[in-house]
C-alpha positions as CSV (number, residue, x, y, z in Angstrom):
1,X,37.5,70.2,39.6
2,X,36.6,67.4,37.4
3,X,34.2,69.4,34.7
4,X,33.4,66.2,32.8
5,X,31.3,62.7,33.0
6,X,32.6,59.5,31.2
7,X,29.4,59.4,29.0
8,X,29.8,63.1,27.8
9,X,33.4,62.3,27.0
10,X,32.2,59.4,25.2
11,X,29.9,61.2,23.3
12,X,32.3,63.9,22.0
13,X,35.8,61.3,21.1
14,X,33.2,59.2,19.8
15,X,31.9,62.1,17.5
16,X,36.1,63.1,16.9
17,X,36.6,59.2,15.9
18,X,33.9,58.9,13.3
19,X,34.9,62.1,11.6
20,X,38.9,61.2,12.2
21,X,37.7,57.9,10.0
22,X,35.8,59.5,7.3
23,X,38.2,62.1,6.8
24,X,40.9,59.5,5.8
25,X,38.8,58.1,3.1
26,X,38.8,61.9,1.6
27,X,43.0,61.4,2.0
28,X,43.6,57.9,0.5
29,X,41.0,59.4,-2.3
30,X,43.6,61.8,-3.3
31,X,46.2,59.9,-3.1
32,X,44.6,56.7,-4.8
33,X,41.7,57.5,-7.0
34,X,41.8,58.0,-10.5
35,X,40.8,61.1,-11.1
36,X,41.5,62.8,-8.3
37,X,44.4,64.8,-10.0
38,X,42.2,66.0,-12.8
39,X,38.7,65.8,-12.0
40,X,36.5,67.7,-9.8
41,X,34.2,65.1,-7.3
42,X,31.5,67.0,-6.8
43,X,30.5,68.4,-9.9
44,X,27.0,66.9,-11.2
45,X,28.1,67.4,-15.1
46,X,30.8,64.7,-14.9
47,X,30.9,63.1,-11.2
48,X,28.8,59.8,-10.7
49,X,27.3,59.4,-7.6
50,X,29.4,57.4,-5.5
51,X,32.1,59.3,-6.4
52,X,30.1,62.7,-5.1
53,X,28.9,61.0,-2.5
54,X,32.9,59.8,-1.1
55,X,33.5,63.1,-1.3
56,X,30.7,65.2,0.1
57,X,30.5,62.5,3.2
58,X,33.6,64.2,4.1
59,X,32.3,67.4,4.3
60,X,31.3,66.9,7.9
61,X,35.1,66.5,8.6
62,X,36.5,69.8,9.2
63,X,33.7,71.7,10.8
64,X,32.9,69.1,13.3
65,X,36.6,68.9,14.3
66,X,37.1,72.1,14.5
67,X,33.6,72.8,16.5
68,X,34.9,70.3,19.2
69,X,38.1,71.9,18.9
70,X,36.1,74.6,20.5
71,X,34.8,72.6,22.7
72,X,37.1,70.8,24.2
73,X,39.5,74.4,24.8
74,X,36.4,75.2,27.2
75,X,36.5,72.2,29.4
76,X,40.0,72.5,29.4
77,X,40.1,76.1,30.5
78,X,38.1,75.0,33.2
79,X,41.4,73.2,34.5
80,X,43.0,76.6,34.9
81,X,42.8,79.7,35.5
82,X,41.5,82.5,32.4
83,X,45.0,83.8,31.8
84,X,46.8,80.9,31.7
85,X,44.0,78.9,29.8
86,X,44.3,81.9,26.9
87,X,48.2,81.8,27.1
88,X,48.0,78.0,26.6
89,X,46.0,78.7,23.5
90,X,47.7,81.2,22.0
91,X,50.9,79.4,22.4
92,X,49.4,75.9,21.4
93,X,47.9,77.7,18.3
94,X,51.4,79.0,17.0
95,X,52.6,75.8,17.7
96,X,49.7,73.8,15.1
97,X,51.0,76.9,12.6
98,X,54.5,75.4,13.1
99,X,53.5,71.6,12.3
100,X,51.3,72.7,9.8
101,X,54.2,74.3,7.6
102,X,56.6,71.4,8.6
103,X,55.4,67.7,9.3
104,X,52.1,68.0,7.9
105,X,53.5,69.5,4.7
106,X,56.1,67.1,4.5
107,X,53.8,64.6,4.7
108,X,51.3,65.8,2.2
109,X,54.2,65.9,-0.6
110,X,57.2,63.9,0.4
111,X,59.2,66.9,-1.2
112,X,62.3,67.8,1.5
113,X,62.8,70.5,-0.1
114,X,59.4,72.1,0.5
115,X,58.7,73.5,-2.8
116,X,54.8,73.3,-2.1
117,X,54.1,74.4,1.2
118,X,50.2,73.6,2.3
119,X,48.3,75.3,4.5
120,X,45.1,73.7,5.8
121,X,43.1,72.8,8.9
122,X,45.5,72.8,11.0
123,X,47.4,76.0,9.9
124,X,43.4,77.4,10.3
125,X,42.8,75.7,13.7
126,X,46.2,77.0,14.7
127,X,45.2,80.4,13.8
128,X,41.6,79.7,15.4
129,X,43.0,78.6,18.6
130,X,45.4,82.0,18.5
131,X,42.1,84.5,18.1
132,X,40.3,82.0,20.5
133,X,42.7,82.7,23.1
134,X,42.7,86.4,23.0
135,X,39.5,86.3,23.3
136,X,38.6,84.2,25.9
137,X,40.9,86.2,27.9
138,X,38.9,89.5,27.3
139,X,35.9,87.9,28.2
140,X,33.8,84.5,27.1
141,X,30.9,87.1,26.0
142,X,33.5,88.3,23.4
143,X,34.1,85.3,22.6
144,X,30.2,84.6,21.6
145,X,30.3,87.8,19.8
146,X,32.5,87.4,17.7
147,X,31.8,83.7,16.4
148,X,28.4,84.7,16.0
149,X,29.3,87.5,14.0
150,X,32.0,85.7,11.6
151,X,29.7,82.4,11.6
152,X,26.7,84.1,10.5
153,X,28.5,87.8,8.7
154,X,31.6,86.1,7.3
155,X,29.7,86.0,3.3
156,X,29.0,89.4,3.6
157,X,32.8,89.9,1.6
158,X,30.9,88.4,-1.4
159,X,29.7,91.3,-2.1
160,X,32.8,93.3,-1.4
161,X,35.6,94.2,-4.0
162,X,39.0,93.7,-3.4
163,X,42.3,94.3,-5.4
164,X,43.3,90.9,-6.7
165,X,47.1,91.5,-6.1
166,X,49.7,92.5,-3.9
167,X,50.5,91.6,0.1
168,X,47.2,93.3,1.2
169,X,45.0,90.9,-1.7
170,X,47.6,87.8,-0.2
171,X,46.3,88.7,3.6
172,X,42.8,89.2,2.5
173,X,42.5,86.0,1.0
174,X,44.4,84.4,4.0
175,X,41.4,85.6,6.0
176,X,38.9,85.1,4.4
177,X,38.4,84.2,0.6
178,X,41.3,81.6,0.1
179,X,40.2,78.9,-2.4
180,X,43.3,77.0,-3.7
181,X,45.2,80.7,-3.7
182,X,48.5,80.0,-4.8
183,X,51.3,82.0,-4.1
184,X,54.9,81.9,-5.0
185,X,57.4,82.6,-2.3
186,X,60.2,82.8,-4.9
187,X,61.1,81.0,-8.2
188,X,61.6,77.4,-6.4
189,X,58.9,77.8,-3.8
190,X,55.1,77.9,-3.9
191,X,52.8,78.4,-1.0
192,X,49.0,77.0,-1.1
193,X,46.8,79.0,0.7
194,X,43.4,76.4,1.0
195,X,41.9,77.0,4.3
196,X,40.8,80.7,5.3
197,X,41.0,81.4,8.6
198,X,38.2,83.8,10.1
199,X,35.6,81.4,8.5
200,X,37.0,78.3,10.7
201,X,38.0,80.7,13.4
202,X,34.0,81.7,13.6
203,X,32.6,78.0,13.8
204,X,35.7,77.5,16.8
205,X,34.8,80.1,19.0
206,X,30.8,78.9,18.6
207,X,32.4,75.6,19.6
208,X,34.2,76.9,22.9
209,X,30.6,79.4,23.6
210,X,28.5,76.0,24.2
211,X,31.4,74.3,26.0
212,X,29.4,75.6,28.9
213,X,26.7,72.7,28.1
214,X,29.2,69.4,28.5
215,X,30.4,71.0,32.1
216,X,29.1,68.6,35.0
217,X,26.5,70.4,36.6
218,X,24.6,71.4,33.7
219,X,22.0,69.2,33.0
220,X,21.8,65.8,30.5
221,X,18.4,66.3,29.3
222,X,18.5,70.1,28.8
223,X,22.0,69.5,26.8
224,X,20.8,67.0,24.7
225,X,17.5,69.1,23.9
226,X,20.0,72.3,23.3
227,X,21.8,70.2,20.7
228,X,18.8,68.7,19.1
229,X,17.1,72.3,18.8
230,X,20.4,74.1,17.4
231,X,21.4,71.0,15.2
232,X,17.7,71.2,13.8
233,X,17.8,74.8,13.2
234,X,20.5,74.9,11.3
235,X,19.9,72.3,8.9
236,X,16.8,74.4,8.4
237,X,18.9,77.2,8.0
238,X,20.6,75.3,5.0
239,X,17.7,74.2,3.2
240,X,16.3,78.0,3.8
241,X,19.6,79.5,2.2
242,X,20.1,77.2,-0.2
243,X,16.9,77.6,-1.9
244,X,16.3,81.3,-1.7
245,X,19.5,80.9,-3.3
246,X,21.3,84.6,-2.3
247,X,23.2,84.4,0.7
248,X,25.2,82.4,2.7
249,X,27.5,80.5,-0.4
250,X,30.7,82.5,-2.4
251,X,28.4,81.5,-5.6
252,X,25.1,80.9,-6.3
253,X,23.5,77.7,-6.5
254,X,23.5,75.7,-10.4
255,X,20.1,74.6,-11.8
256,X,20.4,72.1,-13.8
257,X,17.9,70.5,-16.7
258,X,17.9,67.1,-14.7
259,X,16.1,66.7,-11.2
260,X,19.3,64.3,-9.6
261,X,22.1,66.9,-10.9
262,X,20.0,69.6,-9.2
263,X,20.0,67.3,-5.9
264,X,23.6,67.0,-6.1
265,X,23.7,71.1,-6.8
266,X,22.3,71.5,-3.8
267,X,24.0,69.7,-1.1
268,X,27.7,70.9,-3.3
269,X,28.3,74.3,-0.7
270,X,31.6,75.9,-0.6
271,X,34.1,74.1,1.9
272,X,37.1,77.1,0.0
273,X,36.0,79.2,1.8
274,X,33.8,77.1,4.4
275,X,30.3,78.9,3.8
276,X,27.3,79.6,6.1
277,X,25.3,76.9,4.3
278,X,28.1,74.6,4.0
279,X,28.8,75.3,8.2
280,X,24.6,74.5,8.6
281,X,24.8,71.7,6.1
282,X,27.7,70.0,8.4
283,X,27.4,71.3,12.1
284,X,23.6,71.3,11.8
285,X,23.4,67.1,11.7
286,X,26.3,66.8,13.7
287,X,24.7,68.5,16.7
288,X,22.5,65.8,16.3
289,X,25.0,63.3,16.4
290,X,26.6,64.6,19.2
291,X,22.9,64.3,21.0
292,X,22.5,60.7,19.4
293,X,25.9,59.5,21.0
294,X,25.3,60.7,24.7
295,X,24.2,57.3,26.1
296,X,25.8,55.0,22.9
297,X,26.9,51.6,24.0
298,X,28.0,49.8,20.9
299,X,31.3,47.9,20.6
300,X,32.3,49.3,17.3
301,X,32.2,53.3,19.3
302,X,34.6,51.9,21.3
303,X,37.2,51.8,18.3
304,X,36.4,55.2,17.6
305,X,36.9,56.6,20.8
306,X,40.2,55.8,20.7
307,X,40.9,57.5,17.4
308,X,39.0,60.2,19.1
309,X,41.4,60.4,22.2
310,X,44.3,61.1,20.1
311,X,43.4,63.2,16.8
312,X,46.1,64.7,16.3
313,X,48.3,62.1,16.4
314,X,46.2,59.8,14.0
315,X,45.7,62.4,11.9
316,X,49.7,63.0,11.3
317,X,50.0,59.4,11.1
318,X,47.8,58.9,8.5
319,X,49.2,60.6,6.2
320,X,52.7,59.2,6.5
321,X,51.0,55.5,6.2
322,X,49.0,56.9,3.0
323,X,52.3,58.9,1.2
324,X,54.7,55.6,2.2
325,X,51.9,53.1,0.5
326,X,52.1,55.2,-2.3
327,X,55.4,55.4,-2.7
328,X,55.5,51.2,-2.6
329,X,52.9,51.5,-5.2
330,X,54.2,53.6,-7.2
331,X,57.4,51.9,-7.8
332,X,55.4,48.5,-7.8
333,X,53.9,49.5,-11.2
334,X,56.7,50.7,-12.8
335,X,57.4,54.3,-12.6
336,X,60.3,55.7,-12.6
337,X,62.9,57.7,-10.4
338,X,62.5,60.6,-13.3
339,X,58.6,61.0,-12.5
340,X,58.8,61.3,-8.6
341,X,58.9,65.1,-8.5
342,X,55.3,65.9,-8.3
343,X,53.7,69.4,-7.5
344,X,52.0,69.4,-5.1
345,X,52.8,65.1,-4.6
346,X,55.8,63.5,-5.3
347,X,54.9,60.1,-6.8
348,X,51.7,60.8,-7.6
349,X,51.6,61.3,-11.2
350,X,48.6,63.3,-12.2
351,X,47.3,59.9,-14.7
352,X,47.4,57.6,-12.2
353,X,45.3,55.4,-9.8
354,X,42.4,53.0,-9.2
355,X,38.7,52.8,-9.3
356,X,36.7,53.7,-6.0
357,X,36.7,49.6,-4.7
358,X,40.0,49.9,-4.3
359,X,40.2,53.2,-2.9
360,X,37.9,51.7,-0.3
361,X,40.1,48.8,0.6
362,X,42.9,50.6,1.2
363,X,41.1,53.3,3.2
364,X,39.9,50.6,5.3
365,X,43.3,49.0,5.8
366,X,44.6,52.2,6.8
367,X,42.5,53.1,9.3
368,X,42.7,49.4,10.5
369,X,46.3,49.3,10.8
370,X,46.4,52.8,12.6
371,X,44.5,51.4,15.6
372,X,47.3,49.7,17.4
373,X,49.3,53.0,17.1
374,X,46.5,55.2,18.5
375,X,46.0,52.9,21.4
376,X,49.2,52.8,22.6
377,X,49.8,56.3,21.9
378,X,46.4,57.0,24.1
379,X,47.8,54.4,27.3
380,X,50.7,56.4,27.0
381,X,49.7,60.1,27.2
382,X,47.1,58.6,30.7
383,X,50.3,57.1,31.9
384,X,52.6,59.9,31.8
385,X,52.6,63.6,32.4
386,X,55.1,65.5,30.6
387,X,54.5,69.0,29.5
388,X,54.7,68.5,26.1
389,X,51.7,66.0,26.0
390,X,49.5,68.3,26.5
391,X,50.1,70.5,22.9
392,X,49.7,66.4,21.1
């Protein structure tokens, strides 16, 4: 059965595409800003603020992407029966784990060797997507239980102690407290722990719990009033947490002697680990968005639905496009073969890059040259039906 309308498709790859987008600006930023190698974005005491503001924009990123994630596994459970819907997941889970540690690595750094292996969303949507399918297999109410529970209980382990080293401190921080964690694997090998899992696991399964809401029969207007209540509520949420000021964030919130750094105190929330306020601060307004695109008939959402169609492959993409420009650039102004061998980037030496303009212009020529790609990449997957489509 058909479990979908065009508009309500529309309104979630649209969604996908804008955040697809604005998380490539975040990319070509590391790559091609600066200070991005030495220099921390978001902190009030030395950032200005456009450079806080191209980074926090990108905040929504992750969380929304993985949310729809979420959703997107429940309408297409709907295709199939419970079992083989949670076997699909679990296997297609494993699968992101696998890219994650390969391409996506190898794309980051450039490095064949693998000396820096990165772990990020996708090695935490993998993950997600594993736990989501176990789940959903049990039943969909223990599915709801437990994102609730790890969306909302998940900063409760900042007040817990744990031993700082060892394989049970490695797993712990794998779970739940990973924030750059840095591991080495042996005396040529390094492996970056940056995304906890149960964190992203809990906004996921939240995800798949209001899949139930984009189905056919239930009901435009109540849906978009569901998602305008919940995105509403947890923006209020944020603003409650963050200025009570005791739960809900690994640290507590700076005050500052100036009234703009304390602005920019307050919307700078933990993404390493993803905290309850900086989950509110992101899903709560795009709820919203998701609400505000239902019925959207603009010519420039029609670009971003095709990003949105194919995520994964864009995002892949993207960071092939950004490492090769680099590397052009990099040899362009006169570097050498001796500096290539970057950790965590080859050919991105730590003083090196260009102020924000520029950053901008090539972000925008990136994600302009990538839609040609992503169309044809979206005809093809409609025209054909091979099994391994469906894990793309």
């Amino acid at each position: 059965m058909n479990t979908t309308t065009p508009y309500r498709v529309t309104s979630i790859d649209v969604l996908r595409g804008l955040v697809m987008v604005i998380m490539a600006l975040d990319h070509t930023r590391d790559f091609f800003h600066r200070t991005a190698m030495t220099a921390d974005p978001l902190d009030p005491a030395t950032t200005s603020t456009m450079l806080y503001f191209t980074r926090w924009i990108t905040h929504f990123c992750a969380p929304t992407f993985v949310f729809l994630s979420g959703v997107s596994a429940f309408l297409a459970a709907q295709k199939r029966t419970r079992q083989d819907a949670a076997g699909f997941l679990v296997k297609r889970g494993l699968w992101l784990v696998l890219v994650e540690v390969t391409l996506i690595t190898l794309g980051l750094t450039f490095n064949p060797s693998f000396n820096f292996i990165i772990l990020q969303v996708i090695w935490a949507i993998g993950w997600s997507m594993v736990m989501l399918g176990l789940l959903s297999w049990w039943s969909r109410k223990a599915v709801l239980i437990a994102g609730i529970l790890l969306f909302f209980g998940h900063n409760v382990v900042d007040y817990m102690k744990f031993q700082a080293e060892g394989t049970a401190a490695v797993v712990w921080q794998m779970l739940l407290t990973a924030r750059g964690t840095v591991v080495p694997l042996d005396a040529a090998h390094l492996l970056g722990i940056f995304y906890a899992i149960l964190p992203w696991t809990g906004i996921m399964l939240l995800g798949y719990s209001i899949g139930s809401w984009f189905t056919r029969d239930f009901p435009a207007a109540k849906r978009k009033q569901r998602l305008i209540m919940a995105g509403v509520a947890l923006i209020a949420l944020f603003v409650l947490l963050r200025w009570v000021n005791l739960y809900g964030n690994p640290t507590p919130r700076k005050i500052y002697p100036d009234g703009w750094s304390n602005v920019l105190s307050f919307f700078d929330t933990s993404k390493y680990p993803p905290s309850l306020q900086y989950a509110a601060m992101t899903l709560g307004p795009a709820l919203l968005a998701l609400a505000a695109f239902e019925n959207l008939q603009q010519k420039w959402s029609g670009v971003l639905i095709v990003y949105g169609r194919v995520p994964f492959f864009y995002y892949v993409l993207h960071f092939y496009l950004l490492h090769a420009l680099l590397v052009i650039v990099f040899f362009s102004t006169g570097h050498s073969a001796a500096q290539i061998a970057q950790v965590p980037f080859w050919f991105r030496p730590a003083e090196f890059g260009y102020a924000l303009p520029l950053v901008y212009l090539i972000w925008i020529g990136v994600v302009a040259a990538l839609y040609k790609p992503c169309r044809w990449f979206d005809g093809y997957r409609a025209a054909h039906r091979q099994w391994w489509l469906s894990y793309l």
